[in-house]
N, C-alpha and C positions, 0 to 999 in steps of 0.2 A: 669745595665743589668747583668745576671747572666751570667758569661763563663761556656760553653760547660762541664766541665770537673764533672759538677754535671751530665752530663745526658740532659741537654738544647742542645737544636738546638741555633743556633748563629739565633738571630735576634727576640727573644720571648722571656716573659714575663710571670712572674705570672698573672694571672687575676687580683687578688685583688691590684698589683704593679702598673697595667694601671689602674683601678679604683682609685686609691687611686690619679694617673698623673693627669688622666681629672676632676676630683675632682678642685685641683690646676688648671689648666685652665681654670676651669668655673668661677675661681674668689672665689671658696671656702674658708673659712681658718680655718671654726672648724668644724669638725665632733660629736656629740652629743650622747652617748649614756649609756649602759651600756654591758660589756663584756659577754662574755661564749664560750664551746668550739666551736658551731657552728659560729662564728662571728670574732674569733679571729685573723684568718689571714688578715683580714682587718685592725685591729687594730696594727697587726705588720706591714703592710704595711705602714700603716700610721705614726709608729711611724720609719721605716728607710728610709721612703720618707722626711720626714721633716718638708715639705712646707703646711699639715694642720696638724691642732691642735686635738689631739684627746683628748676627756674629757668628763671623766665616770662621770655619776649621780648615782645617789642611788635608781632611782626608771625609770623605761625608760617611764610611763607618761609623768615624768619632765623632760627628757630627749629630748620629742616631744617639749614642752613646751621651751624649752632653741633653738631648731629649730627653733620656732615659734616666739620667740623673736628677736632673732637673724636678722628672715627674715623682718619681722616687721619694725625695725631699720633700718637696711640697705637696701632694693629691695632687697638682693638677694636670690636667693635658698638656705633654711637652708635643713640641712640634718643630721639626725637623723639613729644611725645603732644599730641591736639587736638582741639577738640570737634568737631561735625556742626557741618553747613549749611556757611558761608564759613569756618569755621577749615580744616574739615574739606576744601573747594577751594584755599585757601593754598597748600597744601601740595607741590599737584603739580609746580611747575616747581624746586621745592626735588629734590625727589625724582626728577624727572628727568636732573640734572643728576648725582644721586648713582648712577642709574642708567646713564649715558652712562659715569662716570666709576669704573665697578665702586665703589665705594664701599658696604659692609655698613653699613647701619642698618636698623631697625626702627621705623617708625609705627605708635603706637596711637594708633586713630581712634574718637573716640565717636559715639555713633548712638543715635535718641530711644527710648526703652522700644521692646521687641518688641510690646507689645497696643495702641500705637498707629499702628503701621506701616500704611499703605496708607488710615488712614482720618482724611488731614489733617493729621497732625502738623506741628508745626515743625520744618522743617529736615529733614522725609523723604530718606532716599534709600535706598532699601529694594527701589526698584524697582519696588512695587505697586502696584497702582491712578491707575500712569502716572506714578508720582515716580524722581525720578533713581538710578539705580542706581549704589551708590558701588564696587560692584565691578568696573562697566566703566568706571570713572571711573581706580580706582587698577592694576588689572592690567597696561596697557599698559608703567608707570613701575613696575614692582614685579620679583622675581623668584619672589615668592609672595606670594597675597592669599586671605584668607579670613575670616569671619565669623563671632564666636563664636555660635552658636545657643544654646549653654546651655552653665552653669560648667563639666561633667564633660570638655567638648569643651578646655576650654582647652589642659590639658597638653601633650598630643599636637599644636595645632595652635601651640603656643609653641614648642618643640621645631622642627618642622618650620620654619617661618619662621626663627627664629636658626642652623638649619643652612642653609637658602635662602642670607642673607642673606653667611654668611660662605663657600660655596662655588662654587667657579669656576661662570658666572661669579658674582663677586661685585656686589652690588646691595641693593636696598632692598627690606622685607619687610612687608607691611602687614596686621593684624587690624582689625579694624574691630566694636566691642565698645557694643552694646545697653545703654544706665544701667542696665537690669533685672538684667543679666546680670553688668554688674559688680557691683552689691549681692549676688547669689545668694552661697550658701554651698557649698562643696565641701568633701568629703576629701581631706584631705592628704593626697595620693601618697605611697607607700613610695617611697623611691630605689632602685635596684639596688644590690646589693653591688657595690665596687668606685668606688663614685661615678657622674660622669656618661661618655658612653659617647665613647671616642676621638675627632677629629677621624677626618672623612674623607680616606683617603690617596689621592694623584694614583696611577695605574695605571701601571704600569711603561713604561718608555721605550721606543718602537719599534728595535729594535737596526738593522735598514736603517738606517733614517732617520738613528739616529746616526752610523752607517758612512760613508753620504751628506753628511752634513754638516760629518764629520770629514775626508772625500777633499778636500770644496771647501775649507777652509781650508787643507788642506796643501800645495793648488796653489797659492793664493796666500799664502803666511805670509810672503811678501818687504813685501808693504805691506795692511793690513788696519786699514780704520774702521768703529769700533764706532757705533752709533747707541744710546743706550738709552734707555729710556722710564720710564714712571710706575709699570709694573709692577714691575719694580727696586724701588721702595719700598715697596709694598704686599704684595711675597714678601718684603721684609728682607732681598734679595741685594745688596746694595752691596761687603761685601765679597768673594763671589763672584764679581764683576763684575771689580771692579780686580785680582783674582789672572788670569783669564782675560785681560785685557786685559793685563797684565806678561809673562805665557807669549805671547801672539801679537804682542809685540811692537807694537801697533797704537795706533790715536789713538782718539780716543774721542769723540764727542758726543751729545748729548742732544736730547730732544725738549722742546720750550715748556714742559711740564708737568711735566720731571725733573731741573728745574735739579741740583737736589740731591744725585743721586742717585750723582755723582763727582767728587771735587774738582777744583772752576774752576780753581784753583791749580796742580795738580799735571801735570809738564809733558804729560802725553800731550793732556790736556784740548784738543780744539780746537774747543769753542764748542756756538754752540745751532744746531739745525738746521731748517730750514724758512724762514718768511715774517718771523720776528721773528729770524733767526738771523745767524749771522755769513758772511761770503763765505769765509772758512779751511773751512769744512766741506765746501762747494765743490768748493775745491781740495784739499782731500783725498780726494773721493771720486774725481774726474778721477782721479786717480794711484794712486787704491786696485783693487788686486787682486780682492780682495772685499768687501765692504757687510754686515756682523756685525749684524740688528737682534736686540738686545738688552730682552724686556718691551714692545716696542712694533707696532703693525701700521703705522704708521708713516700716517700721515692727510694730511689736506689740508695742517693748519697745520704740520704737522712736516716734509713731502715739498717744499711750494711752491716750486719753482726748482731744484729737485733732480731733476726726472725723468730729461732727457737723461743726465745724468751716472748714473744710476739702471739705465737702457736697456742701457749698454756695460759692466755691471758685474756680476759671480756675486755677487749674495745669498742669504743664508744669514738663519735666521730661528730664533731660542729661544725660545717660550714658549707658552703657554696656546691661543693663537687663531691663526686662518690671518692673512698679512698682506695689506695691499691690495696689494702689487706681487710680480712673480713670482719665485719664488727657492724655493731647496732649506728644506725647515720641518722641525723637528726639536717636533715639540708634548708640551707635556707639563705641570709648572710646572716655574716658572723657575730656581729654586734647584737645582732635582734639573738640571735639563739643561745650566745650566753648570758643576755641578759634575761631569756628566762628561761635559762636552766638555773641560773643563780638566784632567781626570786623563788624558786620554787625549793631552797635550802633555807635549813637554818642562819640566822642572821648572823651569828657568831662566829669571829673568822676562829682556826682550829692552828695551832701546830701542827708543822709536819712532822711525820718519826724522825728518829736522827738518821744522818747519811753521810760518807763521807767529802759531799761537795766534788768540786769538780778539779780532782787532782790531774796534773800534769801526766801524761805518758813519762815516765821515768828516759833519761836522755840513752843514748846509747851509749855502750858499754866499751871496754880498751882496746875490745878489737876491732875498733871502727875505725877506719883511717881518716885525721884529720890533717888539713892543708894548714901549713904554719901562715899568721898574718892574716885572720879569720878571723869573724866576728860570729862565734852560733846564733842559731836562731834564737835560742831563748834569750840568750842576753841582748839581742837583738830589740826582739818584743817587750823584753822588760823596761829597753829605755823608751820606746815607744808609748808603752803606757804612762813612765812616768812625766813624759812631757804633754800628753792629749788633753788636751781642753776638754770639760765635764761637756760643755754644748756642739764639740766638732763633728763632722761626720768623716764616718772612715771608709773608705771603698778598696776592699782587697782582690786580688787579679788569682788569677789559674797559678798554679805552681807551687812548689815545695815553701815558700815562703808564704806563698796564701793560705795553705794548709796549717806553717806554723801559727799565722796570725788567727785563724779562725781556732782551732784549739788556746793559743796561750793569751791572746790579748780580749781584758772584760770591754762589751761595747760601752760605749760612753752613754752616762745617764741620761744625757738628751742631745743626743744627737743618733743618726741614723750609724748601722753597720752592716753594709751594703755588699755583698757576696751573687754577683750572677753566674747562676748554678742552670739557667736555663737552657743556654746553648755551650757554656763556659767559656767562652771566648777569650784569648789571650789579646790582653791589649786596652780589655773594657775600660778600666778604669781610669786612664786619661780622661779621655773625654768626659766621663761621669763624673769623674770627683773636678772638672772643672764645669760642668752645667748646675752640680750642686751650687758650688763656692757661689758662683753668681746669680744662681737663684734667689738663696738665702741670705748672702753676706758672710758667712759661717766659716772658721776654720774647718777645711776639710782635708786629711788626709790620703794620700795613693800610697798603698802599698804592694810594690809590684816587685817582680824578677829582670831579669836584664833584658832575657826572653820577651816578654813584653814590653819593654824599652823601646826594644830593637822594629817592635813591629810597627806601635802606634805610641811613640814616647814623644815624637815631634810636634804633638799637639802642645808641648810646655812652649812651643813659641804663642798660642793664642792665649796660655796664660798669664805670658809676658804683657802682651798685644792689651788684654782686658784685666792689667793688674787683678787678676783672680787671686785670692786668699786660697791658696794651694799647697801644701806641703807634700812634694813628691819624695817617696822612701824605695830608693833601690837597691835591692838583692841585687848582687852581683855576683854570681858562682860561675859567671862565664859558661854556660852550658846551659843546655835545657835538660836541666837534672832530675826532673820527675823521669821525664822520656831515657834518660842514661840509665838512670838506676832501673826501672822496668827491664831493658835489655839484659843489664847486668844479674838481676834475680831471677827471670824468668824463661831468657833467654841464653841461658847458659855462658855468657858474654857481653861484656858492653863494647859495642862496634867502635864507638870512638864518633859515630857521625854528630854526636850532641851535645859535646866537650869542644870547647873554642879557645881562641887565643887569647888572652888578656887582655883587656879593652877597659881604661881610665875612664871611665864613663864623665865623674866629676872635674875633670878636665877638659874635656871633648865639649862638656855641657855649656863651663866657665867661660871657654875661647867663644862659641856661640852666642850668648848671652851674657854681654859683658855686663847688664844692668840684674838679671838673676842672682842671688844672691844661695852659691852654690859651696855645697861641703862633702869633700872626701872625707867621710870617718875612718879612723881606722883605729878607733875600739868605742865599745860600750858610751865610755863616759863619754867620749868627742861626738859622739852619736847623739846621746841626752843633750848635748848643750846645743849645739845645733838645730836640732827640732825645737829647744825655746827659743832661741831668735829667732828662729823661722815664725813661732806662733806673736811673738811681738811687732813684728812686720809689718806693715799692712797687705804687701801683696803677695808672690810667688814665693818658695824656696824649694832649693833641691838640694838632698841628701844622697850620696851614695858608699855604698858597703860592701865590702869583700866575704863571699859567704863559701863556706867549702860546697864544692861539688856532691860530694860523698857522702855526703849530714844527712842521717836518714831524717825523714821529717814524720809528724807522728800522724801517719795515712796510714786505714786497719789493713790494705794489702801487705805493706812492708814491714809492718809490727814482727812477722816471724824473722828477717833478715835486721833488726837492727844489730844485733851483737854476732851477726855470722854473714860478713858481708862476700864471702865467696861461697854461699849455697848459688846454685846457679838451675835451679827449676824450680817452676809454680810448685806450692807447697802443699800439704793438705790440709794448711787452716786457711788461705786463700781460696781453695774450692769448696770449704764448707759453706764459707759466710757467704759465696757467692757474689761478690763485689767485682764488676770488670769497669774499674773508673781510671782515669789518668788524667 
């Protein structure tokens, strides 16, 4: 606390000083962001408070993104702070994606003094005197936004935004904080006796709905597949899940985004479900009695090619939100609701029927044109698996490489496998799989394209910066070859705008980062050995790969073009299934 003799009253505080306290109380421990003069007192704050970590990125995007990892990893509110003007617009497709994807964090946003508002400031947005209002800027992408007007205001609107932030739905929280008002002084608030006040509890379970939901399993408990989603991991029902799933006897898959979320391994497991998924889930649903969605509403990328089969089928839905297809809903969270639809089964976990597990999309066939001095995807993925730590976490990016990783690579038995399908943003996973690494301490995984190298790949210097445990894996096809091959199938041509020049990336990387510890593969095995030095390491490594352009990747739009790569219009198994993703 500051003594009096600056001008302080005894018993207050800088704002940004208690901001920076309750921070550390709430279990904080990294702040995320990138500096400037409107933001800065936070960042001193943080650096003579001690107790969190403050840690600049290169881009406040990635900065959202290392939030989002962060939070991802741990349950907890990540938080991300940034100054006005273009820091302070960075920010939004960060936060939208955290919002698409329920994701809890909190933006602090700086804003120029309150006595210069409306009358030309730099970097206004205040709203007045015709300058951008950053409150309908960030409200859309938030689940609460509000603006400290003055320090006494804080508490209560800190409070309010970190219950926002971590209560269904869950989402991104933004204050948006005056330099003036972060220098003010306040009193330190009494705490209540007893500390701080409960979480908020989910509202008892509708007993119908339970009844209803428990009648339609019962009719079908002869063959029942589970679907489960992202929600799973963000209630910490996993093993809730696989108890439920033992009692019904049933098979189990997963949405793109919850690899994780039940062992790939374990035999009920039959694969991933949707447009990157496996054809076993298919045919499990054909055969299933009832459709168990499990934390998910179940979307485009999870549903695509499943409707029909969806159509002829009783679903049954647990969790939080209505889903998009029609079936009996039991709402509530997710944890409470399977745990008593599961009390309410026999105790006896069952066998599932047989299946044939989650077979690979078969590779494409001779007439597919491949680039010599290639690494495929799957031998690709295959070294990848066999070097991942059982506790790593893996965050795979947009693109034909993400696609093959979410089809051919099992997530790790304990660690997260982290797919943002909410906005899909190219790039995410810098940032993310380095807010995890230092979250947790954890080998974590990026598996990205060059495409996203290129956008947000420079954040591998804050991995340097914060010796992060990062193993970055780059696709290299020189192209943004989801977007090529689209052209090329559907468009009767590929224009050529998405096909690039060849760029060494693992040399570009090397010369920059003379202490990284970087590796061009160029095949399989150099690939495998690489990623174990990298997981021996203690801090950063980067891998890069030469991957063909032209590799169909096993995405259910292009399934019709793998082995006839000069069809060159939409096809009529693309308009059946309905799927418009890229």
């Amino acid at each position: 606390m500051t003594s009096p003799s600056d001008g302080s009253a005894v018993g207050t505080v800088r704002l940004v000083d208690h901001l920076a306290a309750e921070l550390a109380g709430a279990g904080v421990t990294h702040v995320f962001g990138v500096g400037g003069a409107n933001i800065e007192d936070l960042y001193d704050a943080l650096h003579r408070g001690g107790a969190v970590r403050g840690v600049v990125a290169k881009h406040e995007f990635s900065a959202v993104t290392m939030a989002d990892g962060y939070a991802r990893t741990t349950r907890r509110t990540g938080v991300v702070a940034a100054t006005s003007g273009g820091g302070a617009m960075n920010l939004v497709p960060g936060l939208a994606e955290a919002y698409a994807s329920q994701v809890p964090l909190l933006a602090l946003v700086g804003q120029p003094p309150t006595g210069q508002e409306g009358r030309g400031a730099f970097q206004d947005s205040s709203g007045r005197a015709g300058s951008l209002d950053a409150r309908e800027v960030f409200a859309p992408v938030s689940r609460f936004c509000a603006r400290v007007e003055d320090a006494e205001a804080l508490p209560g609107l800190l409070h309010r935004a970190l219950e926002a932030a971590r209560t269904h739905p869950r989402g991104p929280a933004v204050l948006l904080l005056p330099k003036d008002v972060q220098q003010a002084r306040l009193q330190v608030p009494r705490r209540p006796p007893g500390g701080a006040a409960p979480p908020v509890a989910d509202p008892p379970l509708d007993g119908a709905a339970l009844s209803a939901a428990l009648d339609v399993l019962r009719r079908g408990a002869g063959r029942v597949l589970v679907i489960a989603g992202a929600e799973v991991a963000a209630a910490d029902a996993r093993c809730e899940l696989a108890e439920l799933a033992g009692r019904l006897g049933a098979w189990v898959a997963v949405t793109p985004d919850a690899k994780d979320v039940f062992d790939n391994r374990d035999p009920r497991f039959a694969g991933v479900a949707g447009v990157m998924g496996h054809a076993n889930v298919e045919d499990c649903l054909r055969r299933a009695e009832v459709c168990l969605l499990a934390g998910t509403r179940l979307p485009t990328l999870a549903r695509g090619g499943l409707d029909e089969a969806l159509a002829g089928t009783d679903v049954v839905c647990l969790g939080p939100e209505e889903p998009f297809v029609a079936g009996t809903t039991l709402l509530g969270g997710l944890k409470e609701t399977l745990r008593a639809v599961t009390g309410r089964l026999p105790a006896r976990p069952r066998p599932c029927p047989p299946h044939t597990g989650p077979l690979p999309t078969p590779p494409p066939g001779p007439a597919h044109r491949v680039r010599a001095r290639t690494i495929p995807y799957a031998d690709a993925v295959a070294a990848v698996e066999a070097a991942l730590p059982e506790d790593a976490h893996v965050f795979v990016d947009a693109g034909n490489a993400g696609a093959s990783a979410i089809h051919l690579l099992p997530a790790p038995r304990h660690g997260r496998f982290v797919v943002a399908v909410g906005m899909g943003g190219m790039g995410y996973t810098f940032g993310a799989g380095i807010g995890a690494a230092l979250a947790t301490g954890r080998r974590t995984y990026v598996l990205a394209g060059d495409g996203s190298f290129f956008m947000h790949g420079m954040e591998v210097h804050t991995a340097v910066e914060h010796s992060a445990p990062v193993t970055f894996v780059v696709f290299n096809n020189n192209a943004h070859a989801m977007c090529s091959l689209r052209e090329e199938f559907f468009q009767g041509a590929g224009r050529g705008d998405d096909l690039f020049a060849r760029t060494d990336l693992a040399a570009g990387v090397a010369a920059a980062f003379p202490s990284l510890r970087v590796t061009g593969a160029g095949d399989a095995a150099e690939l495998r050995e690489a990623l174990l030095r990298g997981d021996a390491c203690g801090g950063p490594a980067f891998v890069a790969l030469d991957c063909d352009p032209y590799e169909t990747p096993p995405f259910l739009p292009f399934r019709p073009f793998a082995t006839r790569p000069s069809e060159s219009k939409e096809s009529s198994y693309e308009r059946a299934a309905v799927v418009h993703a890229g």
